[in-house]
MIZAZA-865398 format. One record per residue (C-alpha): residue in one letter; x, y, z. Coordinates in steps of 0.2 Angstrom, whole numbers. Example, Ala and Ser with C-alpha at 12.3 -4.5 7.8 and 13.67 -1.06 7.14 Angstrom:
<A, <62, -22, 39>>;
<S, <68, -5, 36>>;
END
This chain:
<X, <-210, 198, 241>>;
<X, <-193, 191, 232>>;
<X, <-196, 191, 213>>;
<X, <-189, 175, 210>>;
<X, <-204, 166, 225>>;
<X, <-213, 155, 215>>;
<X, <-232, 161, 212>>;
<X, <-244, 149, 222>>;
<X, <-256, 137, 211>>;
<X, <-273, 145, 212>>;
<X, <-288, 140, 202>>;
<X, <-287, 154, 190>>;
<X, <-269, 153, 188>>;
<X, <-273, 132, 183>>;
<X, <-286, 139, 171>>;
<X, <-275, 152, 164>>;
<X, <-261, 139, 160>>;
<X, <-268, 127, 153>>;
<X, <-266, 119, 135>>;
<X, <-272, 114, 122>>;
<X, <-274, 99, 112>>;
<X, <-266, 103, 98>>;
<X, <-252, 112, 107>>;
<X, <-250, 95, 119>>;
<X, <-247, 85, 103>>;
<X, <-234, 98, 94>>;
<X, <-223, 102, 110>>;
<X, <-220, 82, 112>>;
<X, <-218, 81, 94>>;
<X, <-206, 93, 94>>;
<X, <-197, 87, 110>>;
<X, <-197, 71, 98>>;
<X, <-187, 78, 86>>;
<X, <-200, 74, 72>>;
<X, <-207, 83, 58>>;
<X, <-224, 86, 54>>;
<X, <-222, 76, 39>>;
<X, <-214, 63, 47>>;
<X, <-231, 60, 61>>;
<X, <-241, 62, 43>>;
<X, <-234, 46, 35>>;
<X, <-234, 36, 50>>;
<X, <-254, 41, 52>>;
<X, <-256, 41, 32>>;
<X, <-263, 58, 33>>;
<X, <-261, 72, 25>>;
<X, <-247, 85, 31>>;
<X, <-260, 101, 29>>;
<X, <-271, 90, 44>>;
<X, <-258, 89, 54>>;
<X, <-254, 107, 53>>;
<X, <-273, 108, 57>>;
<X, <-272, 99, 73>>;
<X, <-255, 106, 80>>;
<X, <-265, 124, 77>>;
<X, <-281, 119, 86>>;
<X, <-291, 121, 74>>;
<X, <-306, 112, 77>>;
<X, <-322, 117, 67>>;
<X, <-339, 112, 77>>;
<X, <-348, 106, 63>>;
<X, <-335, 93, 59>>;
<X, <-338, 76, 64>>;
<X, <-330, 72, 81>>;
<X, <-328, 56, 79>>;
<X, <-316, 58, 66>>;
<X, <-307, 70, 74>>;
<X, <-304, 62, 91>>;
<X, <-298, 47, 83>>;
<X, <-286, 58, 74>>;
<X, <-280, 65, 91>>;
<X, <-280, 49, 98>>;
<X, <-270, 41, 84>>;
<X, <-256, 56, 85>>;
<X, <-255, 53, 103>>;
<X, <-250, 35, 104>>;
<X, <-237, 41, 89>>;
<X, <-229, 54, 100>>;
<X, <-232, 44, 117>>;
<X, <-244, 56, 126>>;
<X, <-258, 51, 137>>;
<X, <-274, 51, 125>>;
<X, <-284, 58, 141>>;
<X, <-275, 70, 144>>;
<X, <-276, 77, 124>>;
<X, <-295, 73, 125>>;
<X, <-300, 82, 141>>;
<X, <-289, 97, 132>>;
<X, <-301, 95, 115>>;
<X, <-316, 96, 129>>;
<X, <-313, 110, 136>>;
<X, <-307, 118, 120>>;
<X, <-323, 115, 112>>;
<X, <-332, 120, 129>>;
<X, <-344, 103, 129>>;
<X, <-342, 85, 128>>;
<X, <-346, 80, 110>>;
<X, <-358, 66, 105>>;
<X, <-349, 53, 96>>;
<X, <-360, 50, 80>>;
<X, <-362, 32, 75>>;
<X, <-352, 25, 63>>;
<X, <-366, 20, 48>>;
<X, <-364, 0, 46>>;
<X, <-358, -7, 31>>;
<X, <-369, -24, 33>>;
<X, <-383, -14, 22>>;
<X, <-377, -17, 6>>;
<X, <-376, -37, 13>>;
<X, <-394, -35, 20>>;
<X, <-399, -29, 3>>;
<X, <-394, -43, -5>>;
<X, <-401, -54, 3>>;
<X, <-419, -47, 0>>;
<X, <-415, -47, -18>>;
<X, <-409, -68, -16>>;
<X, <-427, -67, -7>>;
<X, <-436, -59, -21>>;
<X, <-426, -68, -36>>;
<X, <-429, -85, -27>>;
<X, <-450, -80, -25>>;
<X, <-450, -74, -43>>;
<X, <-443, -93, -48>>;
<X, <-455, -101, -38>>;
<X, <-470, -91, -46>>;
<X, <-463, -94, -63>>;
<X, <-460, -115, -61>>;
<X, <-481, -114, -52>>;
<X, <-487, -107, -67>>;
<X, <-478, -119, -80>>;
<X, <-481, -134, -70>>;
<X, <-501, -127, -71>>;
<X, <-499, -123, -90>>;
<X, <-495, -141, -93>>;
<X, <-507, -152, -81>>;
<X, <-519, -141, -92>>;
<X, <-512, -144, -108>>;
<X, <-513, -162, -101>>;
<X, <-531, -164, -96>>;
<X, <-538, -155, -114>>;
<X, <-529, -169, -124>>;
<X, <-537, -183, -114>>;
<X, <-555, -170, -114>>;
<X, <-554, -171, -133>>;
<X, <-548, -191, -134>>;
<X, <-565, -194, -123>>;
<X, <-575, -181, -134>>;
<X, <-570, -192, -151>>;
<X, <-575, -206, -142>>;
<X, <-591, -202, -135>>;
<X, <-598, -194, -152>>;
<X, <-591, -208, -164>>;
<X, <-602, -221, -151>>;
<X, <-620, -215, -158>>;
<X, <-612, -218, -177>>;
<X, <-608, -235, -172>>;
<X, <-621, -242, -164>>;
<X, <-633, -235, -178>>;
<X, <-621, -242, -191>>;
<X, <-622, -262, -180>>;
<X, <-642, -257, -179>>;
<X, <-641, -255, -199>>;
<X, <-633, -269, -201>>;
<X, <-638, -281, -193>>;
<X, <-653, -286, -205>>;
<X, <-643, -287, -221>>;
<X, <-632, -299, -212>>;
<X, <-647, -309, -208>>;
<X, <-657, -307, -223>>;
<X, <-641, -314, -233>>;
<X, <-638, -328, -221>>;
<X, <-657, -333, -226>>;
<X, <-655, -331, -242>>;
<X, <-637, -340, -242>>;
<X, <-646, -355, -235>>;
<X, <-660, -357, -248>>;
<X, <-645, -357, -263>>;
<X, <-638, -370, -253>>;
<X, <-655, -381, -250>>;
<X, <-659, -376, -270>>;
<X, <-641, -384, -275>>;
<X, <-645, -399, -266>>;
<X, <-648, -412, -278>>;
<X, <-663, -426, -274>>;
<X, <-657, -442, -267>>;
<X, <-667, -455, -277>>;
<X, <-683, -463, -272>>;
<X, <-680, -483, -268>>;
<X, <-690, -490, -285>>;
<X, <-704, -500, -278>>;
<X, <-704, -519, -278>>;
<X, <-714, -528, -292>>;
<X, <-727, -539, -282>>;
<X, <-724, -553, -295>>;
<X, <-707, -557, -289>>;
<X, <-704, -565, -274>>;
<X, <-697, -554, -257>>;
<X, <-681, -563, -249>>;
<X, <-673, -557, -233>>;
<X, <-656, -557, -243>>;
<X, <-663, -546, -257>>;
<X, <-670, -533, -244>>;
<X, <-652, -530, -238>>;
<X, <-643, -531, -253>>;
<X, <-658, -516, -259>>;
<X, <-654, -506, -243>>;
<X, <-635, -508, -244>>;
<X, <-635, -501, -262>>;
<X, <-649, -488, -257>>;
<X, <-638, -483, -242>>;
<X, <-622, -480, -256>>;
<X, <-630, -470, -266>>;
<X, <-636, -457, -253>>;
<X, <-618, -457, -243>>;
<X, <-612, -454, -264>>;
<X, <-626, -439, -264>>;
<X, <-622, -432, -249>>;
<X, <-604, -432, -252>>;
<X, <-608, -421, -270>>;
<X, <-621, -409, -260>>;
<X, <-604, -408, -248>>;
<X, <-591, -406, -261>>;
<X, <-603, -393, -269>>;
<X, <-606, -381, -253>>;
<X, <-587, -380, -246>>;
<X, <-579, -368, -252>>;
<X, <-560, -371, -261>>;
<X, <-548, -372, -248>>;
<X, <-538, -357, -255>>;
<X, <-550, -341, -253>>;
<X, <-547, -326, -263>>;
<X, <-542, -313, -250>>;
<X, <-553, -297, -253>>;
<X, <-541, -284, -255>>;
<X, <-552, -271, -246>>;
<X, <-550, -283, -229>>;
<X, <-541, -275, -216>>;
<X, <-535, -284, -202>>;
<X, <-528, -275, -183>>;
<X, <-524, -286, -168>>;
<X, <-520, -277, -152>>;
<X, <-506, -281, -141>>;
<X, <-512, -268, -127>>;
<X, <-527, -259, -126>>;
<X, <-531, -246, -139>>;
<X, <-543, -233, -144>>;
<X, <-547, -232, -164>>;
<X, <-560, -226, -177>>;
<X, <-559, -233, -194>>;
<X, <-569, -221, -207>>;
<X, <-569, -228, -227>>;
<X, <-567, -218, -242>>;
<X, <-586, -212, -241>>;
<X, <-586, -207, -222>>;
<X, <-595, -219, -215>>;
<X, <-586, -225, -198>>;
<X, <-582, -244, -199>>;
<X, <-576, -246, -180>>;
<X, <-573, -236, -166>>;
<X, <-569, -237, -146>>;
<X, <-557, -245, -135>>;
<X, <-550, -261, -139>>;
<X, <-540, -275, -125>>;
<X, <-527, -284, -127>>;
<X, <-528, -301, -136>>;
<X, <-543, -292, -149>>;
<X, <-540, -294, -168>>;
<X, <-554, -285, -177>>;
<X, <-558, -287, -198>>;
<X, <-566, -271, -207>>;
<X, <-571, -269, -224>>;
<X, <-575, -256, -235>>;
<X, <-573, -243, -248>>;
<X, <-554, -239, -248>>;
<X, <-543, -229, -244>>;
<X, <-547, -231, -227>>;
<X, <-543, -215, -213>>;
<X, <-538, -223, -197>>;
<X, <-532, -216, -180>>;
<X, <-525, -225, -164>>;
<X, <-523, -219, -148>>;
<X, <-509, -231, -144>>;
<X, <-500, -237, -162>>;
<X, <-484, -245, -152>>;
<X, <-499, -258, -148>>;
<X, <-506, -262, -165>>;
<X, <-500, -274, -178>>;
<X, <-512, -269, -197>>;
<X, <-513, -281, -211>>;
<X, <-523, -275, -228>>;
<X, <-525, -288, -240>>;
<X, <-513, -299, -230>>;
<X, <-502, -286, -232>>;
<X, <-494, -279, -217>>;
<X, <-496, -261, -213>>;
<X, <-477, -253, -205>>;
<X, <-482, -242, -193>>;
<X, <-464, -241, -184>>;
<X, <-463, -222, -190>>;
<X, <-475, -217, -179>>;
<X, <-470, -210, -160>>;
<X, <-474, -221, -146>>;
<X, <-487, -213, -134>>;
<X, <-493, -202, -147>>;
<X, <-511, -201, -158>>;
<X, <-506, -209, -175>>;
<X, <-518, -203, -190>>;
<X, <-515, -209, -207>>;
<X, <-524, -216, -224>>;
<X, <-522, -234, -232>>;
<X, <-517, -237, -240>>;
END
């Protein structure tokens, strides 16, 4: 057989020739004309992997994915079919290696978005409990408003109870002075039977005695109305109430002159033993006079329980 025959193409002989990856890559590279560092910058890797590669030096435990991209990326740099380099880091490596899924970077964005969920609960939790916090500060100012109320009613209607007699008794007893400072009309003198009785006479005696009672009447009247300027008491206080109310009135010895709800259009007079403690529910809807005196309550917040002492 000549020497210079070519040898046929067997299975073995296709076994025995083959290449490898890295081999692939650095015979075109070289054909190329390009240095190893020159491939590096293109891929922005380093010239030490590249060296790597080009040896075939392809650990097992390092992660293939990685590495076949690398392969992949050098052969579109060089111009070399990427199946061809791949089936040659196959069979290198004796089996097909299992790509291992890249790990996604949409944790950190699904992590944040529970923490919105949790930051968004906590808020709602925290406005629930302020919004409770205040209905109940809310109904324990309206629950002690009603307690005031209902235990100043029993003082008041024992105080009316109490008196309610006096007022009588001095409205009897103002009645006799007045009946006592009456003075008599006088009696018609009786005519003498001596003298003679005339129609005329009769009239004349009736006019005169009808004079004299209308001038006695009119001195018992004079005498029982009062002057027309009173003497205001200066313990007299005097509220009118533009809307409705609630007070209590209490004089200097504790005992509750008035107390309770008042409407609109109401003006109440107490009198007592000054200085009198007052409070009102609603002061932007009450005018005071003491002693005709006005009372200035402008200095006191609208919608808010005034308590004060007059004066």
């Amino acid at each position: 057989m000549n020497a210079d025959q070519p040898t046929p193409a067997t299975e073995d002989n296709v076994n025995a020739i083959r290449v490898e990856a890295g081999t692939i890559l650095k015979q075109k590279r070289e054909e190329l004309g390009l240095s190893q560092k020159q491939i590096a910058d293109r891929l922005r890797l380093r010239v030490a992997l590249i060296e790597q590669i080009e040896n075939n030096h392809f650990e097992a435990d390092q992660v293939a994915t990685f590495t076949r991209g690398y392969l992949r990326s050098y052969a579109k740099v060089v111009g070399v079919d990427e199946d061809l380099v791949l089936s040659a880091l196959d069979e290198c490596l004796g089996s097909q290696p299992q790509e291992q899924p890249m790990k996604s970077f949409s944790r950190k964005t699904n992590r944040e978005r529970h923490d919105s969920r949790i930051m968004a609960l906590t808020w709602g939790i925290v406005a629930v409990i302020v919004a409770i916090s205040s209905v109940w500060w809310w109904q324990n100012q309206q629950k002690d408003v009603v307690e005031v109320v209902i235990a100043d009613e029993p003082a008041l209607v024992a105080s009316a109870s109490e008196n309610a007699p006096d007022i009588q008794t001095e409205s009897v007893a103002d009645a006799e002075n007045a009946l006592a400072t009456e003075e008599p009309v006088g009696e018609v003198d009786s005519l003498s039977p001596a003298e003679p009785v005339t129609t005329d006479a009769v009239d004349t005696e009736i006019n005169n005695e009808s004079d004299a009672v209308q001038a006695d009447n009119a001195t018992i009247t004079e005498e029982i109305t009062p002057p027309a300027a009173e003497i205001v008491s200066t313990n007299l206080m005097t509220m009118a109430f533009s809307d409705d109310c609630w007070i209590q009135v209490k004089d200097a010895t504790g005992k509750t002159l008035e107390t309770g709800i008042k409407k609109a259009g109401q003006t109440l007079q107490v009198e007592g033993k000054k200085p009198y403690k007052v409070i009102l529910g609603a002061p932007e809807n009450v005018s005071i006079t003491l002693a005709s005196e006005p009372v200035d309550l402008s200095g006191y917040t609208s919608g808010k329980v005034a308590r004060f002492t007059l004066p």
